[in-house]
Structures are given as structure tokens and as C-alpha cells.
N, C-alpha and C positions, 0 to 999 in steps of 0.2 A: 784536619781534613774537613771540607766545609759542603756535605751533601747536596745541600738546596738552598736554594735563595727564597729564604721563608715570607721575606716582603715580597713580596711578584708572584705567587700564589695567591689562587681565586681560593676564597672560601667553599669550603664543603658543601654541597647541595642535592641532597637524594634527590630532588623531582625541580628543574626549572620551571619556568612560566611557560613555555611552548608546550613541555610533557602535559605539565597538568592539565592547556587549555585542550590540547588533540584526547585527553584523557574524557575528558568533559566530552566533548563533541563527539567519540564515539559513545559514551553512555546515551548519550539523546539519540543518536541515530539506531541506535540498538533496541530501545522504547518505544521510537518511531514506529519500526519494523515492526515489532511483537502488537503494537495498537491496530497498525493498517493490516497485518494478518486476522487478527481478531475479528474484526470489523466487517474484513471482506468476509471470512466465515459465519458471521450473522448474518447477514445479507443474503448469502447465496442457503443458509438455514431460513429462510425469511420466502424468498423466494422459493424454495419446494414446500413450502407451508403454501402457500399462493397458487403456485403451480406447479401439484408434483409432477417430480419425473422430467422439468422444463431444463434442470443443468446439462443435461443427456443430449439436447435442440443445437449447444453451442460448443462447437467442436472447431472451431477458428483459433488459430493461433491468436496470442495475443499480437496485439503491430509494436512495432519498434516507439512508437512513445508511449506505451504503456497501458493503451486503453484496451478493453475488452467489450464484446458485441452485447455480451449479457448485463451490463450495467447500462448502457443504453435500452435495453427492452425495459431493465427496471423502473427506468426513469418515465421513458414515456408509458407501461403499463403496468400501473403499482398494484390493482385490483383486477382479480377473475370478472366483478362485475363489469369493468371497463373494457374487457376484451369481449366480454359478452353483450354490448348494447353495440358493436361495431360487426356490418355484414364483412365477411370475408373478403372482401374488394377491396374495404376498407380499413380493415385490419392489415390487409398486405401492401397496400400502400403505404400508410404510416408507419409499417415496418421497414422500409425500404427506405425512410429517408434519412 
């Protein structure tokens, strides 16, 4: 009695090339995460260093591609000095744009 046709079997393989590369690609996407978390966490630590009590200002949702209103103020107001040499006209206009 002749169980299996031992020629026409694939060799054994715990993990193919696909497993491993989807393996890989979730490891980096998973480091991605934990860095861009980090990061934004310095940042917005950065910014109530800067300006406390200013995370409390930005209550917007995030938009649908992923930006937030509060990394925009960072950008364009990295320093307390720099909001303080601008009169409030002008503070709220380069807010606004």
C-alpha cells in the first residue's frame, strides 16, 4: 500500500518568503508607531514647556489626512518670544492662515 507520492511533495518549510517578508514589514511598522508616538509626545512636552496650558487651546479633531492644528502653531510659533514681538492683529492673522 503506497501512502504518498514522496516525489511530488514540496519540501518542509516553517516560514516561506512572503511569511517572513509580511513578518519584517510588520516589525518596522510597529517601530514606526512607537517612534511617531514618542516623538509627538516630545513635542506637545516641548510645547507646554513653551506654552503652558497651550494643549487645552486645541480641541479640533484631527482631519481625515492626519494633520493636527497644534503642529501647525508649532511650526509657525516655536518661541513665547515670537508670539510676544507680534501685536494681537498680528498674531491672529498668522494664526488663521
Amino acid at each position: 500500500m503506497k501512502i504518498a507520492n514522496w516525489i511530488s511533495l514540496k519540501p518542509f518549510s516553517s516560514e516561506d518568503e512572503m511569511r517572513l517578508l509580511l513578518k519584517t514589514c510588520n516589525r518596522q511598522y510597529n517601530q514606526y508607531m512607537k517612534l511617531k508616538v514618542a516623538l509627538k509626545n516630545n513635542l506637545i512636552a516641548l510645547l507646554d514647556q513653551t506654552f503652558p496650558e497651550a494643549n487645552a487651546l486645541f480641541t479640533r479633531p484631527t482631519r481625515v489626512d492626519g494633520h493636527e492644528k497644534w503642529v501647525d502653531f508649532v511650526a509657525k510659533f516655536w518661541h513665547c518670544e515670537h508670539v510676544r514681538s507680534l501685536s494681537l492683529n498680528k498674531f491672529t492673522a498668522q494664526d488663521n492662515k
